[in-house]
C-alpha positions in Angstrom: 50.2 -21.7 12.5 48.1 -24.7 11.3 47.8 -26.2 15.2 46.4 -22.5 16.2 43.8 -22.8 13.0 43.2 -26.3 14.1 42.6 -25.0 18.3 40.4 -22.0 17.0 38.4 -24.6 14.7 37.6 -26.9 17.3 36.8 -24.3 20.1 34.1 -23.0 18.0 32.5 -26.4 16.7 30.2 -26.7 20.1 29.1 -23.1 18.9 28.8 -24.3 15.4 27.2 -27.5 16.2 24.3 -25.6 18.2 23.3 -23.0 15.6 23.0 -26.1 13.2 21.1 -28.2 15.3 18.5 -25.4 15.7 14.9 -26.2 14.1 14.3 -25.0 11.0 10.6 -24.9 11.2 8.4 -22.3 13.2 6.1 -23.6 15.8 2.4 -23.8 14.5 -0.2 -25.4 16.8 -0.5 -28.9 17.9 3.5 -29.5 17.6 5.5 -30.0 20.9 7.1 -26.7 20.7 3.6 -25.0 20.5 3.2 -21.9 23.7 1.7 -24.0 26.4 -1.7 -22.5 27.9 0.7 -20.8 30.9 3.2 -19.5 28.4 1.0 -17.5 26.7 -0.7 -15.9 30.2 2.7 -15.6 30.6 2.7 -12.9 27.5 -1.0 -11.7 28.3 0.6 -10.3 32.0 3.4 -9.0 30.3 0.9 -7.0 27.7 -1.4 -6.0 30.3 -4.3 -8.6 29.1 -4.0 -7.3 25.5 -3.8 -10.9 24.4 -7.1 -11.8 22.3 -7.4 -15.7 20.8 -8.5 -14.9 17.8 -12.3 -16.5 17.0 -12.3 -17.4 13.2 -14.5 -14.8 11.7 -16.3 -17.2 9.2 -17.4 -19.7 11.9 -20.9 -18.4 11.5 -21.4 -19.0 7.9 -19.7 -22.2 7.7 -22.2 -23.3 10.3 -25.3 -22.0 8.4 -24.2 -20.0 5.3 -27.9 -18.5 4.3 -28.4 -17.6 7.7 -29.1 -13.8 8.9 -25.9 -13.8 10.6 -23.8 -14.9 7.6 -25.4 -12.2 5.4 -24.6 -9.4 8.0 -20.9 -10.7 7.9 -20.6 -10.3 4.5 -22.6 -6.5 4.1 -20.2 -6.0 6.5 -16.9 -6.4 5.0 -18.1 -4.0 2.2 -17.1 -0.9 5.6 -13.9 -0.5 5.9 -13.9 0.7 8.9 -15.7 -2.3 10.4 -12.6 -4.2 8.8 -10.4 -2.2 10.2 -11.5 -2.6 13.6 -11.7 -6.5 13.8 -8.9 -8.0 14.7 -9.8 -11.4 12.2 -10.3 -9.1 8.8 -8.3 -8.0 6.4 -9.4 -5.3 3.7 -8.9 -7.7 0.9 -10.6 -10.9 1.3 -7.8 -13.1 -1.1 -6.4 -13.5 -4.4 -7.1 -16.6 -6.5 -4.5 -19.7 -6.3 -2.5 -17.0 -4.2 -4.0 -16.9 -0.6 -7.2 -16.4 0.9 -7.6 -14.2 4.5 -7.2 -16.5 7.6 -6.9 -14.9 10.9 -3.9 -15.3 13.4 -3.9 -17.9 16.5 -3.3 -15.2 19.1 -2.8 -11.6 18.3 -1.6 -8.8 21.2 -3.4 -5.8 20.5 -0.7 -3.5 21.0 -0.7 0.3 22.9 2.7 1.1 22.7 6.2 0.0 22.1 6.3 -2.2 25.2 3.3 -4.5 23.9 5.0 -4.7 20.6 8.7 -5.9 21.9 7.0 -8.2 24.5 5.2 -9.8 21.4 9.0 -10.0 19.1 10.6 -11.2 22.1 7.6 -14.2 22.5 7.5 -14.6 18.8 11.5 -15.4 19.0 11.5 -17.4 21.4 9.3 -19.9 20.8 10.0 -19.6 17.1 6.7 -18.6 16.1 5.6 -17.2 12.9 4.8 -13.5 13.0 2.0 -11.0 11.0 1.7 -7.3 11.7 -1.2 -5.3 10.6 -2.3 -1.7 11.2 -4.5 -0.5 8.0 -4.7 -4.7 6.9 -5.0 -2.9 3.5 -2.1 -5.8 2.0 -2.7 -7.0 -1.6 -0.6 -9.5 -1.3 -1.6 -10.9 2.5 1.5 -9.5 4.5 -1.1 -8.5 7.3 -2.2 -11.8 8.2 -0.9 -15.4 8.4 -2.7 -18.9 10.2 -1.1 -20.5 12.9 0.8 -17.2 14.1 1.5 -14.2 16.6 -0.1 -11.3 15.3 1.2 -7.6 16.2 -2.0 -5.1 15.8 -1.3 -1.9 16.1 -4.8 -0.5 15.2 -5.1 1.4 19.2 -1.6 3.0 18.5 -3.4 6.1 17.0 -1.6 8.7 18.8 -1.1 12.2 16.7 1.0 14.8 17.8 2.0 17.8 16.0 5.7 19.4 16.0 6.1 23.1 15.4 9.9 22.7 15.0 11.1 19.0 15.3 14.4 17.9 15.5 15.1 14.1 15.3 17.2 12.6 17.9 21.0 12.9 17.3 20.5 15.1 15.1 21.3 19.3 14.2 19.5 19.4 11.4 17.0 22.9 11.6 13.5 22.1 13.5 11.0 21.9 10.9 7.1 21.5 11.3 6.2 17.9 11.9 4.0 15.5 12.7 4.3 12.2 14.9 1.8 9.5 14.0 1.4 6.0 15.7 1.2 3.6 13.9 -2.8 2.6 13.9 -3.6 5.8 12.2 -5.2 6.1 8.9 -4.7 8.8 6.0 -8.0 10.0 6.9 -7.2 11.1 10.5 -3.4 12.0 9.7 -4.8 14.4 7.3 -7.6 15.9 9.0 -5.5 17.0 12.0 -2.8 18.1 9.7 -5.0 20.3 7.5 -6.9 21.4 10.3 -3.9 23.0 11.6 -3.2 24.6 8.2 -0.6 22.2 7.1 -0.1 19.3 4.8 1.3 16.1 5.1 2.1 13.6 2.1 0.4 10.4 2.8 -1.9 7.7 0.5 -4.9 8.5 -1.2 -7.4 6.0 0.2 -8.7 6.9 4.0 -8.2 3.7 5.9 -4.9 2.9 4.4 -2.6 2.9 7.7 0.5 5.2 7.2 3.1 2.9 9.0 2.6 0.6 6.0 2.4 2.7 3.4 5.3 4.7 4.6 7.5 1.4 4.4 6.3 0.7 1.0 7.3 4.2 -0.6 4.0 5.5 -0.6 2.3 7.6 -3.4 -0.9 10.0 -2.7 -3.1 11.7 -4.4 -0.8 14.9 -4.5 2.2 13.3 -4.9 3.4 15.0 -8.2 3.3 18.1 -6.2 4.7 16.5 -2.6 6.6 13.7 -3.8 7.3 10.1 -2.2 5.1 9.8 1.2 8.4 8.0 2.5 10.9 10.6 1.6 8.9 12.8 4.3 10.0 10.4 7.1 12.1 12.1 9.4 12.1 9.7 12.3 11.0 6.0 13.0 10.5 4.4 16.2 11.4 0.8 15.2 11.0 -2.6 17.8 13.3 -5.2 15.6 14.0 -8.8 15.8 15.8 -8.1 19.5 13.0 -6.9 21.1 15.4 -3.6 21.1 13.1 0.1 20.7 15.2 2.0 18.3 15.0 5.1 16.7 16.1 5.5 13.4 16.9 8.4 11.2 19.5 10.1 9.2 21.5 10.3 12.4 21.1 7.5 14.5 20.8 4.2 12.9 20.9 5.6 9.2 20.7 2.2 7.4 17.6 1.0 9.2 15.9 4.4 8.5 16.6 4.4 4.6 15.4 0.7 4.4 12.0 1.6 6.6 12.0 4.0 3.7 9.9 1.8 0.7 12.3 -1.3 1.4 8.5 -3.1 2.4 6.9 -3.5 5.5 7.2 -6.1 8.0 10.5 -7.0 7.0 13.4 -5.3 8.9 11.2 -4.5 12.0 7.5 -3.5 13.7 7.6 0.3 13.0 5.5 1.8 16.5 5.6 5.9 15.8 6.6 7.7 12.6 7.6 11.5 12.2 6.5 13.1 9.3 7.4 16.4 7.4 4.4 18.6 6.8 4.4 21.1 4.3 2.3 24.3 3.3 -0.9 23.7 2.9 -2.1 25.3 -0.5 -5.8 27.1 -0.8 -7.7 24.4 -2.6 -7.9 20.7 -3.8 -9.6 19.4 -6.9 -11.3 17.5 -8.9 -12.3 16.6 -12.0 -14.5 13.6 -13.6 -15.3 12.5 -17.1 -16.2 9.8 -19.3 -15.8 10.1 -22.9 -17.3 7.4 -25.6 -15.8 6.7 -29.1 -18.4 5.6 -31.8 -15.9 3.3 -33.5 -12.3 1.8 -32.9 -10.8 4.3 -35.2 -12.2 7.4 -32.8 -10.9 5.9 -29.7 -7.5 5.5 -30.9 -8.0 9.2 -31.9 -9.4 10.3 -28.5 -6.2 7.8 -27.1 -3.7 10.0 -29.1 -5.0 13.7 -28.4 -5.6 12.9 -24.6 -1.6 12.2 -24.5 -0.7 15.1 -26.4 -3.6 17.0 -24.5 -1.7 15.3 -20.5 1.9 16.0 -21.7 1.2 19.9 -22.5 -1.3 20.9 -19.8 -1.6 18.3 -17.2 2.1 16.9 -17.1 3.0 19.0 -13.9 3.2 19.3 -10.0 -0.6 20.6 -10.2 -2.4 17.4 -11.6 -2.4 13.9 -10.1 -4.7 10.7 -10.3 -5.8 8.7 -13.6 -7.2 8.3 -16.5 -9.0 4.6 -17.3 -8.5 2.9 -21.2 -11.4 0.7 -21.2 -12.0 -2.1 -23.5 -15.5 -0.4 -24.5 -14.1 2.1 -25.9 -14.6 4.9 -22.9 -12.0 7.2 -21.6 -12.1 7.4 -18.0 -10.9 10.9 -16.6 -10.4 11.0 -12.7 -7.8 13.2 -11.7 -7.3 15.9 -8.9 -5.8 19.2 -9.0 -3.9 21.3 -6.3 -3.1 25.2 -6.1 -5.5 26.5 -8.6 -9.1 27.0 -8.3 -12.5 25.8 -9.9 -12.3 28.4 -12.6 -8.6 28.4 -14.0 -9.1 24.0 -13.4 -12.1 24.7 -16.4 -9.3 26.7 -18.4 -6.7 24.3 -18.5 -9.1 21.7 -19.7 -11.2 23.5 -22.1 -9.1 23.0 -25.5 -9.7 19.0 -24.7 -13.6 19.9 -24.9 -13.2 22.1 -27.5 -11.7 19.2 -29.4 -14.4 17.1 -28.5 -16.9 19.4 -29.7 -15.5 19.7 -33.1 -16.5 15.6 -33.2 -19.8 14.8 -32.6 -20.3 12.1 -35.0 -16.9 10.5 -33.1 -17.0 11.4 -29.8 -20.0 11.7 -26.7 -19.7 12.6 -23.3 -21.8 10.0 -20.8 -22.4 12.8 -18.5 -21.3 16.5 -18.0 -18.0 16.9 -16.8 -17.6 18.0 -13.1 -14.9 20.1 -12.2 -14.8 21.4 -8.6 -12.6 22.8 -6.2 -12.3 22.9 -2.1 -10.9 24.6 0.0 -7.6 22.9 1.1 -8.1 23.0 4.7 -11.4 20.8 4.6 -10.7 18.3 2.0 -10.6 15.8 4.7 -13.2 17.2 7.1 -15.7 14.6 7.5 -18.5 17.0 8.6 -17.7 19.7 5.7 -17.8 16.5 2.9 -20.7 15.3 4.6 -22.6 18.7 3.7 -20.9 19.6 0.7 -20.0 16.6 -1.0 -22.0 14.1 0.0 -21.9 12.0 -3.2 -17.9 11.6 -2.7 -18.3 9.5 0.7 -19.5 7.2 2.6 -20.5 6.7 6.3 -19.3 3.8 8.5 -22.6 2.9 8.9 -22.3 0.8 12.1 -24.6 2.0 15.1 -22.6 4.6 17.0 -19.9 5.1 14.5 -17.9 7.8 15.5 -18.9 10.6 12.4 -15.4 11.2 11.3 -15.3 7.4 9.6 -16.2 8.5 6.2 -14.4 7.1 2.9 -14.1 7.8 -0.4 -17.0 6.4 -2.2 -14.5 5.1 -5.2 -12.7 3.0 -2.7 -16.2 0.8 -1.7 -15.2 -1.4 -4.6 -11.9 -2.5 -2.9 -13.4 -3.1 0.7 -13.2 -6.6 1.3 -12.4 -7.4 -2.4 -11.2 -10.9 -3.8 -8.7 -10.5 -6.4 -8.8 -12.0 -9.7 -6.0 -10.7 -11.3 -3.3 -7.0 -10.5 -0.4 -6.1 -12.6 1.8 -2.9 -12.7 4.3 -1.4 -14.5 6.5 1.7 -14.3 6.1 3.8 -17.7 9.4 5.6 -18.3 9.0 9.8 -19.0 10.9 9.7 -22.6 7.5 7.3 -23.5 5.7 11.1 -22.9 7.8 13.1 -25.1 6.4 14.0 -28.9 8.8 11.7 -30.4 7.8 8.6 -28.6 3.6 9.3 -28.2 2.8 7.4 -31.6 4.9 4.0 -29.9 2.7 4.9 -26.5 -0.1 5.0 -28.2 0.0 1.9 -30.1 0.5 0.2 -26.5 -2.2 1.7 -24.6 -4.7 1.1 -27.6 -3.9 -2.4 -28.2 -3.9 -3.5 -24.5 -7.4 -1.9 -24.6 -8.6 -4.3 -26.6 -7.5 -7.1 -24.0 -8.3 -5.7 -20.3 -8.7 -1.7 -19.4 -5.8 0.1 -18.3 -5.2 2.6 -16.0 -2.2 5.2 -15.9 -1.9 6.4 -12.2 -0.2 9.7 -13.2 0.9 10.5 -9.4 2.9 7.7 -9.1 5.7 8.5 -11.4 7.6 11.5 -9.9 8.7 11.9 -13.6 6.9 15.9 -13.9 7.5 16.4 -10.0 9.8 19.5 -8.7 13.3 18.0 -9.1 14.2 18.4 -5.1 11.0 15.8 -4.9 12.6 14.0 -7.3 15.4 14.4 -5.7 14.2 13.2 -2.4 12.7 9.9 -3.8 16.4 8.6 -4.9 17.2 8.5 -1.5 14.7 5.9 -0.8 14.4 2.3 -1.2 11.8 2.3 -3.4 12.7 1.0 -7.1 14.5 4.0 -9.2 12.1 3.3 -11.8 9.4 5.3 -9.8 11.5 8.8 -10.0 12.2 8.4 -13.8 7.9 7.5 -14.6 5.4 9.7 -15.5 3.0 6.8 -14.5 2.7 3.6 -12.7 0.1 1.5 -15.6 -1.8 -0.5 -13.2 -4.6 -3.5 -15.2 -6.6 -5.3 -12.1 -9.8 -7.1 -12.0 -11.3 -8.0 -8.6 -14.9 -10.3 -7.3 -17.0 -9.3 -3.9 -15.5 -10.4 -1.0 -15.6 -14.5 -1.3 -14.1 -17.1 0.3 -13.2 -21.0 -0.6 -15.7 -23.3 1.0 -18.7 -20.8 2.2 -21.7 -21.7 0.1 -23.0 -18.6 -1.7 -19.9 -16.7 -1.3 -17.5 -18.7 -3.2 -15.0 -17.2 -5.4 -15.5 -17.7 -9.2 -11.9 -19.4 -9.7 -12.9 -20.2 -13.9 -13.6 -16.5 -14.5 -10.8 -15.2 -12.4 -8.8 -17.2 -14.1 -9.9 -16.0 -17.8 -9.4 -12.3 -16.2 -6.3 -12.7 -14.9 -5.1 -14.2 -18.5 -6.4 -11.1 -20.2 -4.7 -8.4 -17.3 -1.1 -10.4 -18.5 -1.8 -10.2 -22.0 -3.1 -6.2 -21.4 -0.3 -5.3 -19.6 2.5 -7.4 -21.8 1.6 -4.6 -24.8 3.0 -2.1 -22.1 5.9 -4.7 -21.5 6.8 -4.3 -24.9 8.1 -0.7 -24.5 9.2 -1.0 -21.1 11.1 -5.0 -21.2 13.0 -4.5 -17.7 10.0 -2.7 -15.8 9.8 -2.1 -12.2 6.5 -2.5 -10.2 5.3 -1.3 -7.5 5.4 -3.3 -4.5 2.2 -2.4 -3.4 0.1 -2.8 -6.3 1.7 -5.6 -8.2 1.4 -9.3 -9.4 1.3 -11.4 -6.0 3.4 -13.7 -8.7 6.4 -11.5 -10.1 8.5 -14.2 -10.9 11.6 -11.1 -10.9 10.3 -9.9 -7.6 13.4 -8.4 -6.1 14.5 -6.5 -9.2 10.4 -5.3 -9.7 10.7 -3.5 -6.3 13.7 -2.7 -5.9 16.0 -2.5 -8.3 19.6 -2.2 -7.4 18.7 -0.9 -4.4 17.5 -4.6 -3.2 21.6 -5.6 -2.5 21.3 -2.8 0.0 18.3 -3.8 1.2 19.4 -7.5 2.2 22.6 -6.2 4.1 19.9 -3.9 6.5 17.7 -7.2 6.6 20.8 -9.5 7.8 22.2 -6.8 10.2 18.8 -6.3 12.0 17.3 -9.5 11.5 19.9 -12.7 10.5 17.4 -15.4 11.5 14.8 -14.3 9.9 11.9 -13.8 12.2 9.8 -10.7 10.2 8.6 -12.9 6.8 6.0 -11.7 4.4 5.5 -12.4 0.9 8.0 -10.9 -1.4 9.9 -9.3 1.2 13.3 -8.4 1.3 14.8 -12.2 2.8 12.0 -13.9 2.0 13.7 -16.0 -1.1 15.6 -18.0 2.4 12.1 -19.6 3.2 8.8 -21.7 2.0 6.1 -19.6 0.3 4.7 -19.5 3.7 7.3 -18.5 5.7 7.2 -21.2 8.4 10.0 -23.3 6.6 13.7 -21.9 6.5 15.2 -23.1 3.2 18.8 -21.8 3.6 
């Protein structure tokens, strides 16, 4: 018995001895293992000359910062459009001491599946570090990385609609659908969606890409009413650390398809095509927009306390969604949406809040008249309908010959190219809503106003959601925590788009520093009611020291066994990613 161990041991030590010997660095450029020129003609034949070398997009300003040129850059990456569509940009410009945009070396501009596995299959070879980015809308950087192969998939904007889809390998019954690639934004997922007369659950901001938000769990503006954008998927085409095109769903390659489901993007593969439910579409979407000013501390812990007794018994539903701002001056921020009820039963719900008001002049002002307004449903997203009716929600990509369907929300401009100072995020449970528990919420949500202002993003808790939404969200990846909150509590603080070393457009690191020192101490009041909370991976600390249990939860066990099944070397990296613990911060080191 012990001679047969003993043969079996050393027939497999050549084996052994190769997979230890292998480098545990990736290539970056100027080492030996580097792509020679040829190799990478090599890839540009294979991907039909859809290799670009990227040109740093700063080389302009570091070359003559107050020059005309230089200044056009930078009123540039205030479009987010004109982000979009350069293959050196990403939406946000950095994050202090965290990491600051740097384009790829090479990036393959990918049309289809093909591109992408001819890129996965060069990456692995030459053990090169890999970046993906569709919407490049990352707060924490996954969409770019120096020295490595980028996969864009910004020209992979296919949309086809499915009258009855049925995913492959499956029998489920056909349902109405839509396939997206994945360079399509919200904007254009939901126009041709709507336009047909139904609606798909996606992200709230227009140029967020779908493949990534789908992979993070996804919340939209709607989603109290719809749910979890990734519970929606029905079918994924997949290219994963083999080069292999998969399709995964609940039938063929389950695990894979419940991980692509919020378990984070870029880490268990490069998702090419998505299938999406879509729903009804109901007759209008809404808004509504208010600031209200206390006159004294006292008043605004007043106006604190009867706006969450006034959300819990009228606004605590499938029909409401969005936030409400708790700002340090003492102003109550009110921008929420409203679905399946028009302008004048929106006024009904809220006029005992104004009533209320009214009763307080010497306590209470409003800075401006509140609008409440609703559209109809199927144009919410029609660029040439906003354009003429609500032209002081949007903005135009304003590059010559635009096409005129690149509009955004004018409440996104402050993120376009943004530096970040300081973004924190915490799950708030639904027993924090109930009567017996407001006084405790209040306390929080005052005192934290006093440090930073806070934000409660109401549709991202499912907590208030129809329980099969509910439902579907626990049969996600994405952290528990988000099915049981009535809000994700979200304090940020951001700078114009700056970056180290440009003169004139350097970020302030002293005052980032005293912001991002106030957004802990903020959100550590809300930490006090909720000690084990969960964040959400998009919109969270780039340094959550508990990272995996943040996401996660206990789903992140689960999550690892998909990662080392699909991908046991490790080749998709990005910060904070399910794996990423077994390498350097910047994923070009393999620790264990």
């Amino acid at each position: 018995m012990y001679r047969r161990q003993l043969m079996m041991l050393a027939g497999s030590l050549p084996l052994m001895s190769t997979a230890y010997a292998q480098p545990t660095r990736r290539s970056r450029p100027g080492d030996p293992s580097w792509p020679s020129a040829a190799q990478w003609q090599e890839l540009n034949a294979q991907v039909g000359g859809q290799l670009v070398q990227v040109t740093p997009p700063l080389d302009a300003c570091r070359a003559a910062p107050a020059s005309a040129e230089c200044t056009a850059f930078f009123k540039g990456l205030k479009n987010p459009w004109l982000i979009g569509d350069n293959v050196a940009l990403t939406q946000t410009s950095g994050w202090v001491d965290a990491w600051t945009s740097t384009p790829s070396a090479y990036a393959v501009a990918a049309r289809n599946a093909a591109d992408v596995a001819a890129a996965v299959n060069f990456a692995r070879t030459h053990r090169l570090r890999l970046a993906v980015k569709g919407g490049g809308h990352s707060y924490q950087g996954t969409s770019n990385a120096p020295d490595s192969l980028l996969v864009w998939t910004r020209a992979m904007n296919r949309i086809e609609l499915h009258d009855a889809f049925v995913g492959q390998g499956c029998s489920d019954r056909p349902q109405p659908a839509v396939s997206l690639g994945a360079g399509v934004v919200w904007l254009q997922a939901y126009d041709a969606v709507s336009k047909a007369g139904r609606y798909v659950q996606g992200g709230g901001c227009t140029t967020v890409g779908v493949a990534g938000l789908i992979q993070s769990g996804g919340f939209g503006t709607f989603s109290k009413r719809y749910g979890l954008a990734a519970a929606g998927l029905i079918e994924a085409e997949v290219v994963t650390a083999d080069g292999t095109v998969r399709i995964a769903n609940a039938c063929t390659n389950p695990d894979l398809f419940w991980a692509l489901k919020g378990g984070g993007g870029g880490s268990f593969g490069i998702v090419t095509r998505l299938t999406l439910r879509t729903r009804e579409l109901p007759e209008f979407f809404g808004a509504m927009f208010v600031n209200v000013a206390a006159k004294s501390d006292a008043a605004y812990r007043d106006l604190i306390e009867r706006f969450v007794t006034f959300y819990r018994e009228k606004l605590f539903n499938p029909q409401w969604g969005e936030q409400v701002t708790f700002r340090r001056d003492n102003v109550l921020g009110v921008a929420m949406v409203f679905q399946g009820l028009d302008g004048d039963a929106a006024n009904a719900v809220w006029k005992p809040f104004f009533d209320w008001l009214a009763a307080r002049p010497n306590d209470f002002a409003l800075q401006a008249p509140p609008f409440i307004a609703a559209l109809p449903a199927r144009h919410f997203w029609d660029a040439a309908f906003l354009k003429a009716n609500a032209p002081d929600f949007v903005l135009n990509d304003d590059r010559p010959g635009a096409p005129s369907g690149n509009v955004f929300w004018r409440s996104n401009i402050g993120e376009a190219g943004w530096f970040i100072q300081g973004y924190e995020s915490v799950w708030m449970p639904g027993p924090l809503i109930e009567p017996a528990n407001q006084p405790r919420l209040v306390d929080a949500l005052f005192a934290a106003s006093r440090l930073w202002r806070v934000t409660l993003h109401f549709n991202k808790g499912l907590a208030g959601a129809p329980a099969e939404e509910v439902a579907a969200a626990r049969d996600t990846a994405t952290n528990p925590a988000a099915a049981d909150a009535f809000a994700l509590a979200i304090s940020a603080s951001e700078g114009p788009p700056a970056f180290p070393g440009i003169p004139g457009h350097e970020p302030d690191i002293a005052l980032a520093k005293r912001n991002a020192k106030s957004i802990n101490a903020a959100m550590d009041e809300l930490r006090k009611l909720v000690p084990n909370h969960g964040s959400y991976v998009s919109e969270s600390n780039y340094f959550e020291p508990d990272w995996r249990g943040a996401f996660w939860g206990a789903n992140y066990a689960r999550l690892r066994q998909v990662k080392d099944k699909y991908d046991p070397d490790g080749l998709f990296f990005v910060h904070h990613g399910v794996g990423s613990e077994d390498f350097s911060p910047d994923g070009f080191t393999r620790l264990k």
